[in-house]
C-alpha positions as CSV (number, residue, x, y, z in Angstrom):
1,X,90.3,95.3,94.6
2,X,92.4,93.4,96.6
3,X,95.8,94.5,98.2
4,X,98.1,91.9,99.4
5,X,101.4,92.6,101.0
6,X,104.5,90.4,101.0
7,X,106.5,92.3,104.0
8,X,110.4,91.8,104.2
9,X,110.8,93.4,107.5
10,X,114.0,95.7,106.1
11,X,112.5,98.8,106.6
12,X,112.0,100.8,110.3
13,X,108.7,99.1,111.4
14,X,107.6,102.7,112.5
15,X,107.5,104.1,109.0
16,X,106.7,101.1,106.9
17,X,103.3,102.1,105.0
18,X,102.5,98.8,104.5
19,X,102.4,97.5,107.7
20,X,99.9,100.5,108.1
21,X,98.0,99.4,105.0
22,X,97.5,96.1,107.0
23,X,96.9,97.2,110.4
24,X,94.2,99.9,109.1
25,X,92.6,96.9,107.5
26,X,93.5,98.0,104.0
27,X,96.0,95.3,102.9
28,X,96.2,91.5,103.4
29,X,99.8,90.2,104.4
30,X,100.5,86.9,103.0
31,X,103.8,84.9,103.3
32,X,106.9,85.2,101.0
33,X,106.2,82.2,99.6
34,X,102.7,83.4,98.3
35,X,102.8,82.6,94.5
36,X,100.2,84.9,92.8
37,X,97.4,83.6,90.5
38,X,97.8,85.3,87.0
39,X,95.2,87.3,87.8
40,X,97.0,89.8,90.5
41,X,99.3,92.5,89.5
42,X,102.4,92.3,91.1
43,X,103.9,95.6,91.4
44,X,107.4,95.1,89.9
45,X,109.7,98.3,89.6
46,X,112.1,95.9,87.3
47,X,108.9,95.1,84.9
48,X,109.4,95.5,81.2
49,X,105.5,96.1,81.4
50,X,104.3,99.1,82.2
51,X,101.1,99.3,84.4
52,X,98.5,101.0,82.4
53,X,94.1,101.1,82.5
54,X,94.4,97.8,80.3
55,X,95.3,96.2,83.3
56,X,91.7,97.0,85.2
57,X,90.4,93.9,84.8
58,X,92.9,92.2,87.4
59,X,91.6,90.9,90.8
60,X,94.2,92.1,92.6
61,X,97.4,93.9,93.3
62,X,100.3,92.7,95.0
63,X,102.6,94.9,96.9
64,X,106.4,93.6,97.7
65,X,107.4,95.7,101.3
66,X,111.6,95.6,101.0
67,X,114.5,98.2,101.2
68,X,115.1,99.4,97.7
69,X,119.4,98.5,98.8
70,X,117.7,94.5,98.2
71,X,114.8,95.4,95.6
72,X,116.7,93.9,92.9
73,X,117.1,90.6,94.6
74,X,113.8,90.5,95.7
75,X,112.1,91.2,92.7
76,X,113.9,88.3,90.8
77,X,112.4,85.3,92.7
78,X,109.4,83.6,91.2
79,X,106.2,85.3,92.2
80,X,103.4,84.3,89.4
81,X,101.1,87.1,88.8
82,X,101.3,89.7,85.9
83,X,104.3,91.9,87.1
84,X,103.7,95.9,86.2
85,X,106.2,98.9,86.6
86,X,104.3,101.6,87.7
87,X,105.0,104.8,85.6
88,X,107.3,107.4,86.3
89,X,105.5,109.1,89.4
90,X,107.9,111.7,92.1
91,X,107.6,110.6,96.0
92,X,105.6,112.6,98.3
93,X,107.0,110.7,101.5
94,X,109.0,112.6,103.7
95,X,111.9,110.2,102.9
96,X,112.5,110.6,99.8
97,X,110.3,113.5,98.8
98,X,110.3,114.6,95.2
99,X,112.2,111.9,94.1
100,X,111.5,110.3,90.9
101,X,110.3,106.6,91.3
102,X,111.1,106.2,95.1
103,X,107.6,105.5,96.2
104,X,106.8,104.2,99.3
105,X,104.1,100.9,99.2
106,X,101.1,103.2,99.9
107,X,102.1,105.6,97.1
108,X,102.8,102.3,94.8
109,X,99.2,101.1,95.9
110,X,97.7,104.2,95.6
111,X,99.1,105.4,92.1
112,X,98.1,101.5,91.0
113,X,94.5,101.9,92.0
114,X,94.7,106.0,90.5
115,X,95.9,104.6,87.6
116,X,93.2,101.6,87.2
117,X,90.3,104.2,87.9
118,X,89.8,103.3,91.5
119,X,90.4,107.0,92.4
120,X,88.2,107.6,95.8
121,X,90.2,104.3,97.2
122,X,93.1,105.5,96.4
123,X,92.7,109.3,98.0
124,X,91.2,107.2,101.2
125,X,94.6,104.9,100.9
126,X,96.4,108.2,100.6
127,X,94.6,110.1,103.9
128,X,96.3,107.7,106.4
129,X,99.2,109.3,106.5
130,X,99.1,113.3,107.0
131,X,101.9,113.2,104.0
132,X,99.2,111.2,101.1
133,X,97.7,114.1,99.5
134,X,101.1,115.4,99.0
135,X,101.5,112.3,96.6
136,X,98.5,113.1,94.4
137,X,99.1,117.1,94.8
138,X,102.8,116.1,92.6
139,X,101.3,113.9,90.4
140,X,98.2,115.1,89.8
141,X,98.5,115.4,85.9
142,X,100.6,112.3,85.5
143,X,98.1,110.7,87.5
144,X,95.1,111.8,85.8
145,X,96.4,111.5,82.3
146,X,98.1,107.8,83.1
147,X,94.6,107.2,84.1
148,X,92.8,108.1,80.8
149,X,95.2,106.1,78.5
150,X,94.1,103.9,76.2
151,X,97.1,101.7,76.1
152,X,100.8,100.6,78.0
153,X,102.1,102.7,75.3
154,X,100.3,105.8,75.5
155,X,101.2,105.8,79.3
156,X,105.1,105.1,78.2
157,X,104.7,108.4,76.0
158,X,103.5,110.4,78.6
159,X,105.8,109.4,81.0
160,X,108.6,110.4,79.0
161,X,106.8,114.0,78.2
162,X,105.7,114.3,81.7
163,X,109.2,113.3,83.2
164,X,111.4,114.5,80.3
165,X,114.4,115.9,82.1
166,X,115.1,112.2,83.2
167,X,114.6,110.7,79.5
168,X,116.8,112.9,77.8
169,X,118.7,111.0,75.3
């Protein structure tokens, strides 16, 4: 699958995972004003879609590198594509580890292709960093289980039994 990468450049250089993605070779970089054919995922924390196996059919997934302070604006240009919220899923980065939802672009990229059955390429994804298999050793169940459902729904009802302390009503 492809992995493209629209990089703002607000985040340390040093730590950014995607420019890693792209320097290993893993990710494409493509300019901000890439508009994604509606065949691409575009990985959209904001999404009212959830990303779910349904979605395996798509070409491509499209990562958006910014500082979550700027997220919002970001995410509200006009980027084509099929946008996806991943599912609830807890960081294994060292910055902002165990938190729920604060992913880095390699977890994001990884958990997509987990989720969408491309499991060995997104353990290899993972292995770059000495922190990645810390990812899938949190999520491991989430993972595995948002990766057997058989629709967005299903994986919305296991996120909220999986992550129920942050659905409470």
């Amino acid at each position: 699958m492809n992995i493209l990468i629209i990089d703002y450049g607000q985040d340390d250089p040093g730590k950014c995972t995607a420019k890693k993605m792209v320097k290993m070779g893993l990710a494409t970089e493509v300019s901000r004003k890439f508009h994604a054919a509606s065949s691409i995922l575009v990985l959209n924390p904001f999404a009212e879609i959830t990303l779910s196996p349904v979605d395996k059919d798509s070409k491509g997934i499209l990562d958006i590198d910014c500082s979550w302070v700027f997220a919002r604006d970001v995410f509200h240009r006009k980027l084509g594509g099929k946008h996806r919220r991943l599912p609830s899923l807890l960081a294994g980065n060292p910055t902002n580890y165990s938190k729920l939802g604060m992913l880095s672009s390699l977890e994001a990229v990884a958990a997509s292709l987990y989720i969408l059955g491309e499991k060995e390429d997104a353990k290899r994804f993972l292995s770059i960093y000495k922190w990645g298999p810390t990812f899938l050793t949190l999520n491991a169940d989430p993972l595995e289980e948002y990766s057997q459902a058989n629709s967005e729904d299903e994986v919305r009802d296991l996120e909220r039994e999986f992550f129920r302390e942050y659905f409470a009503e």
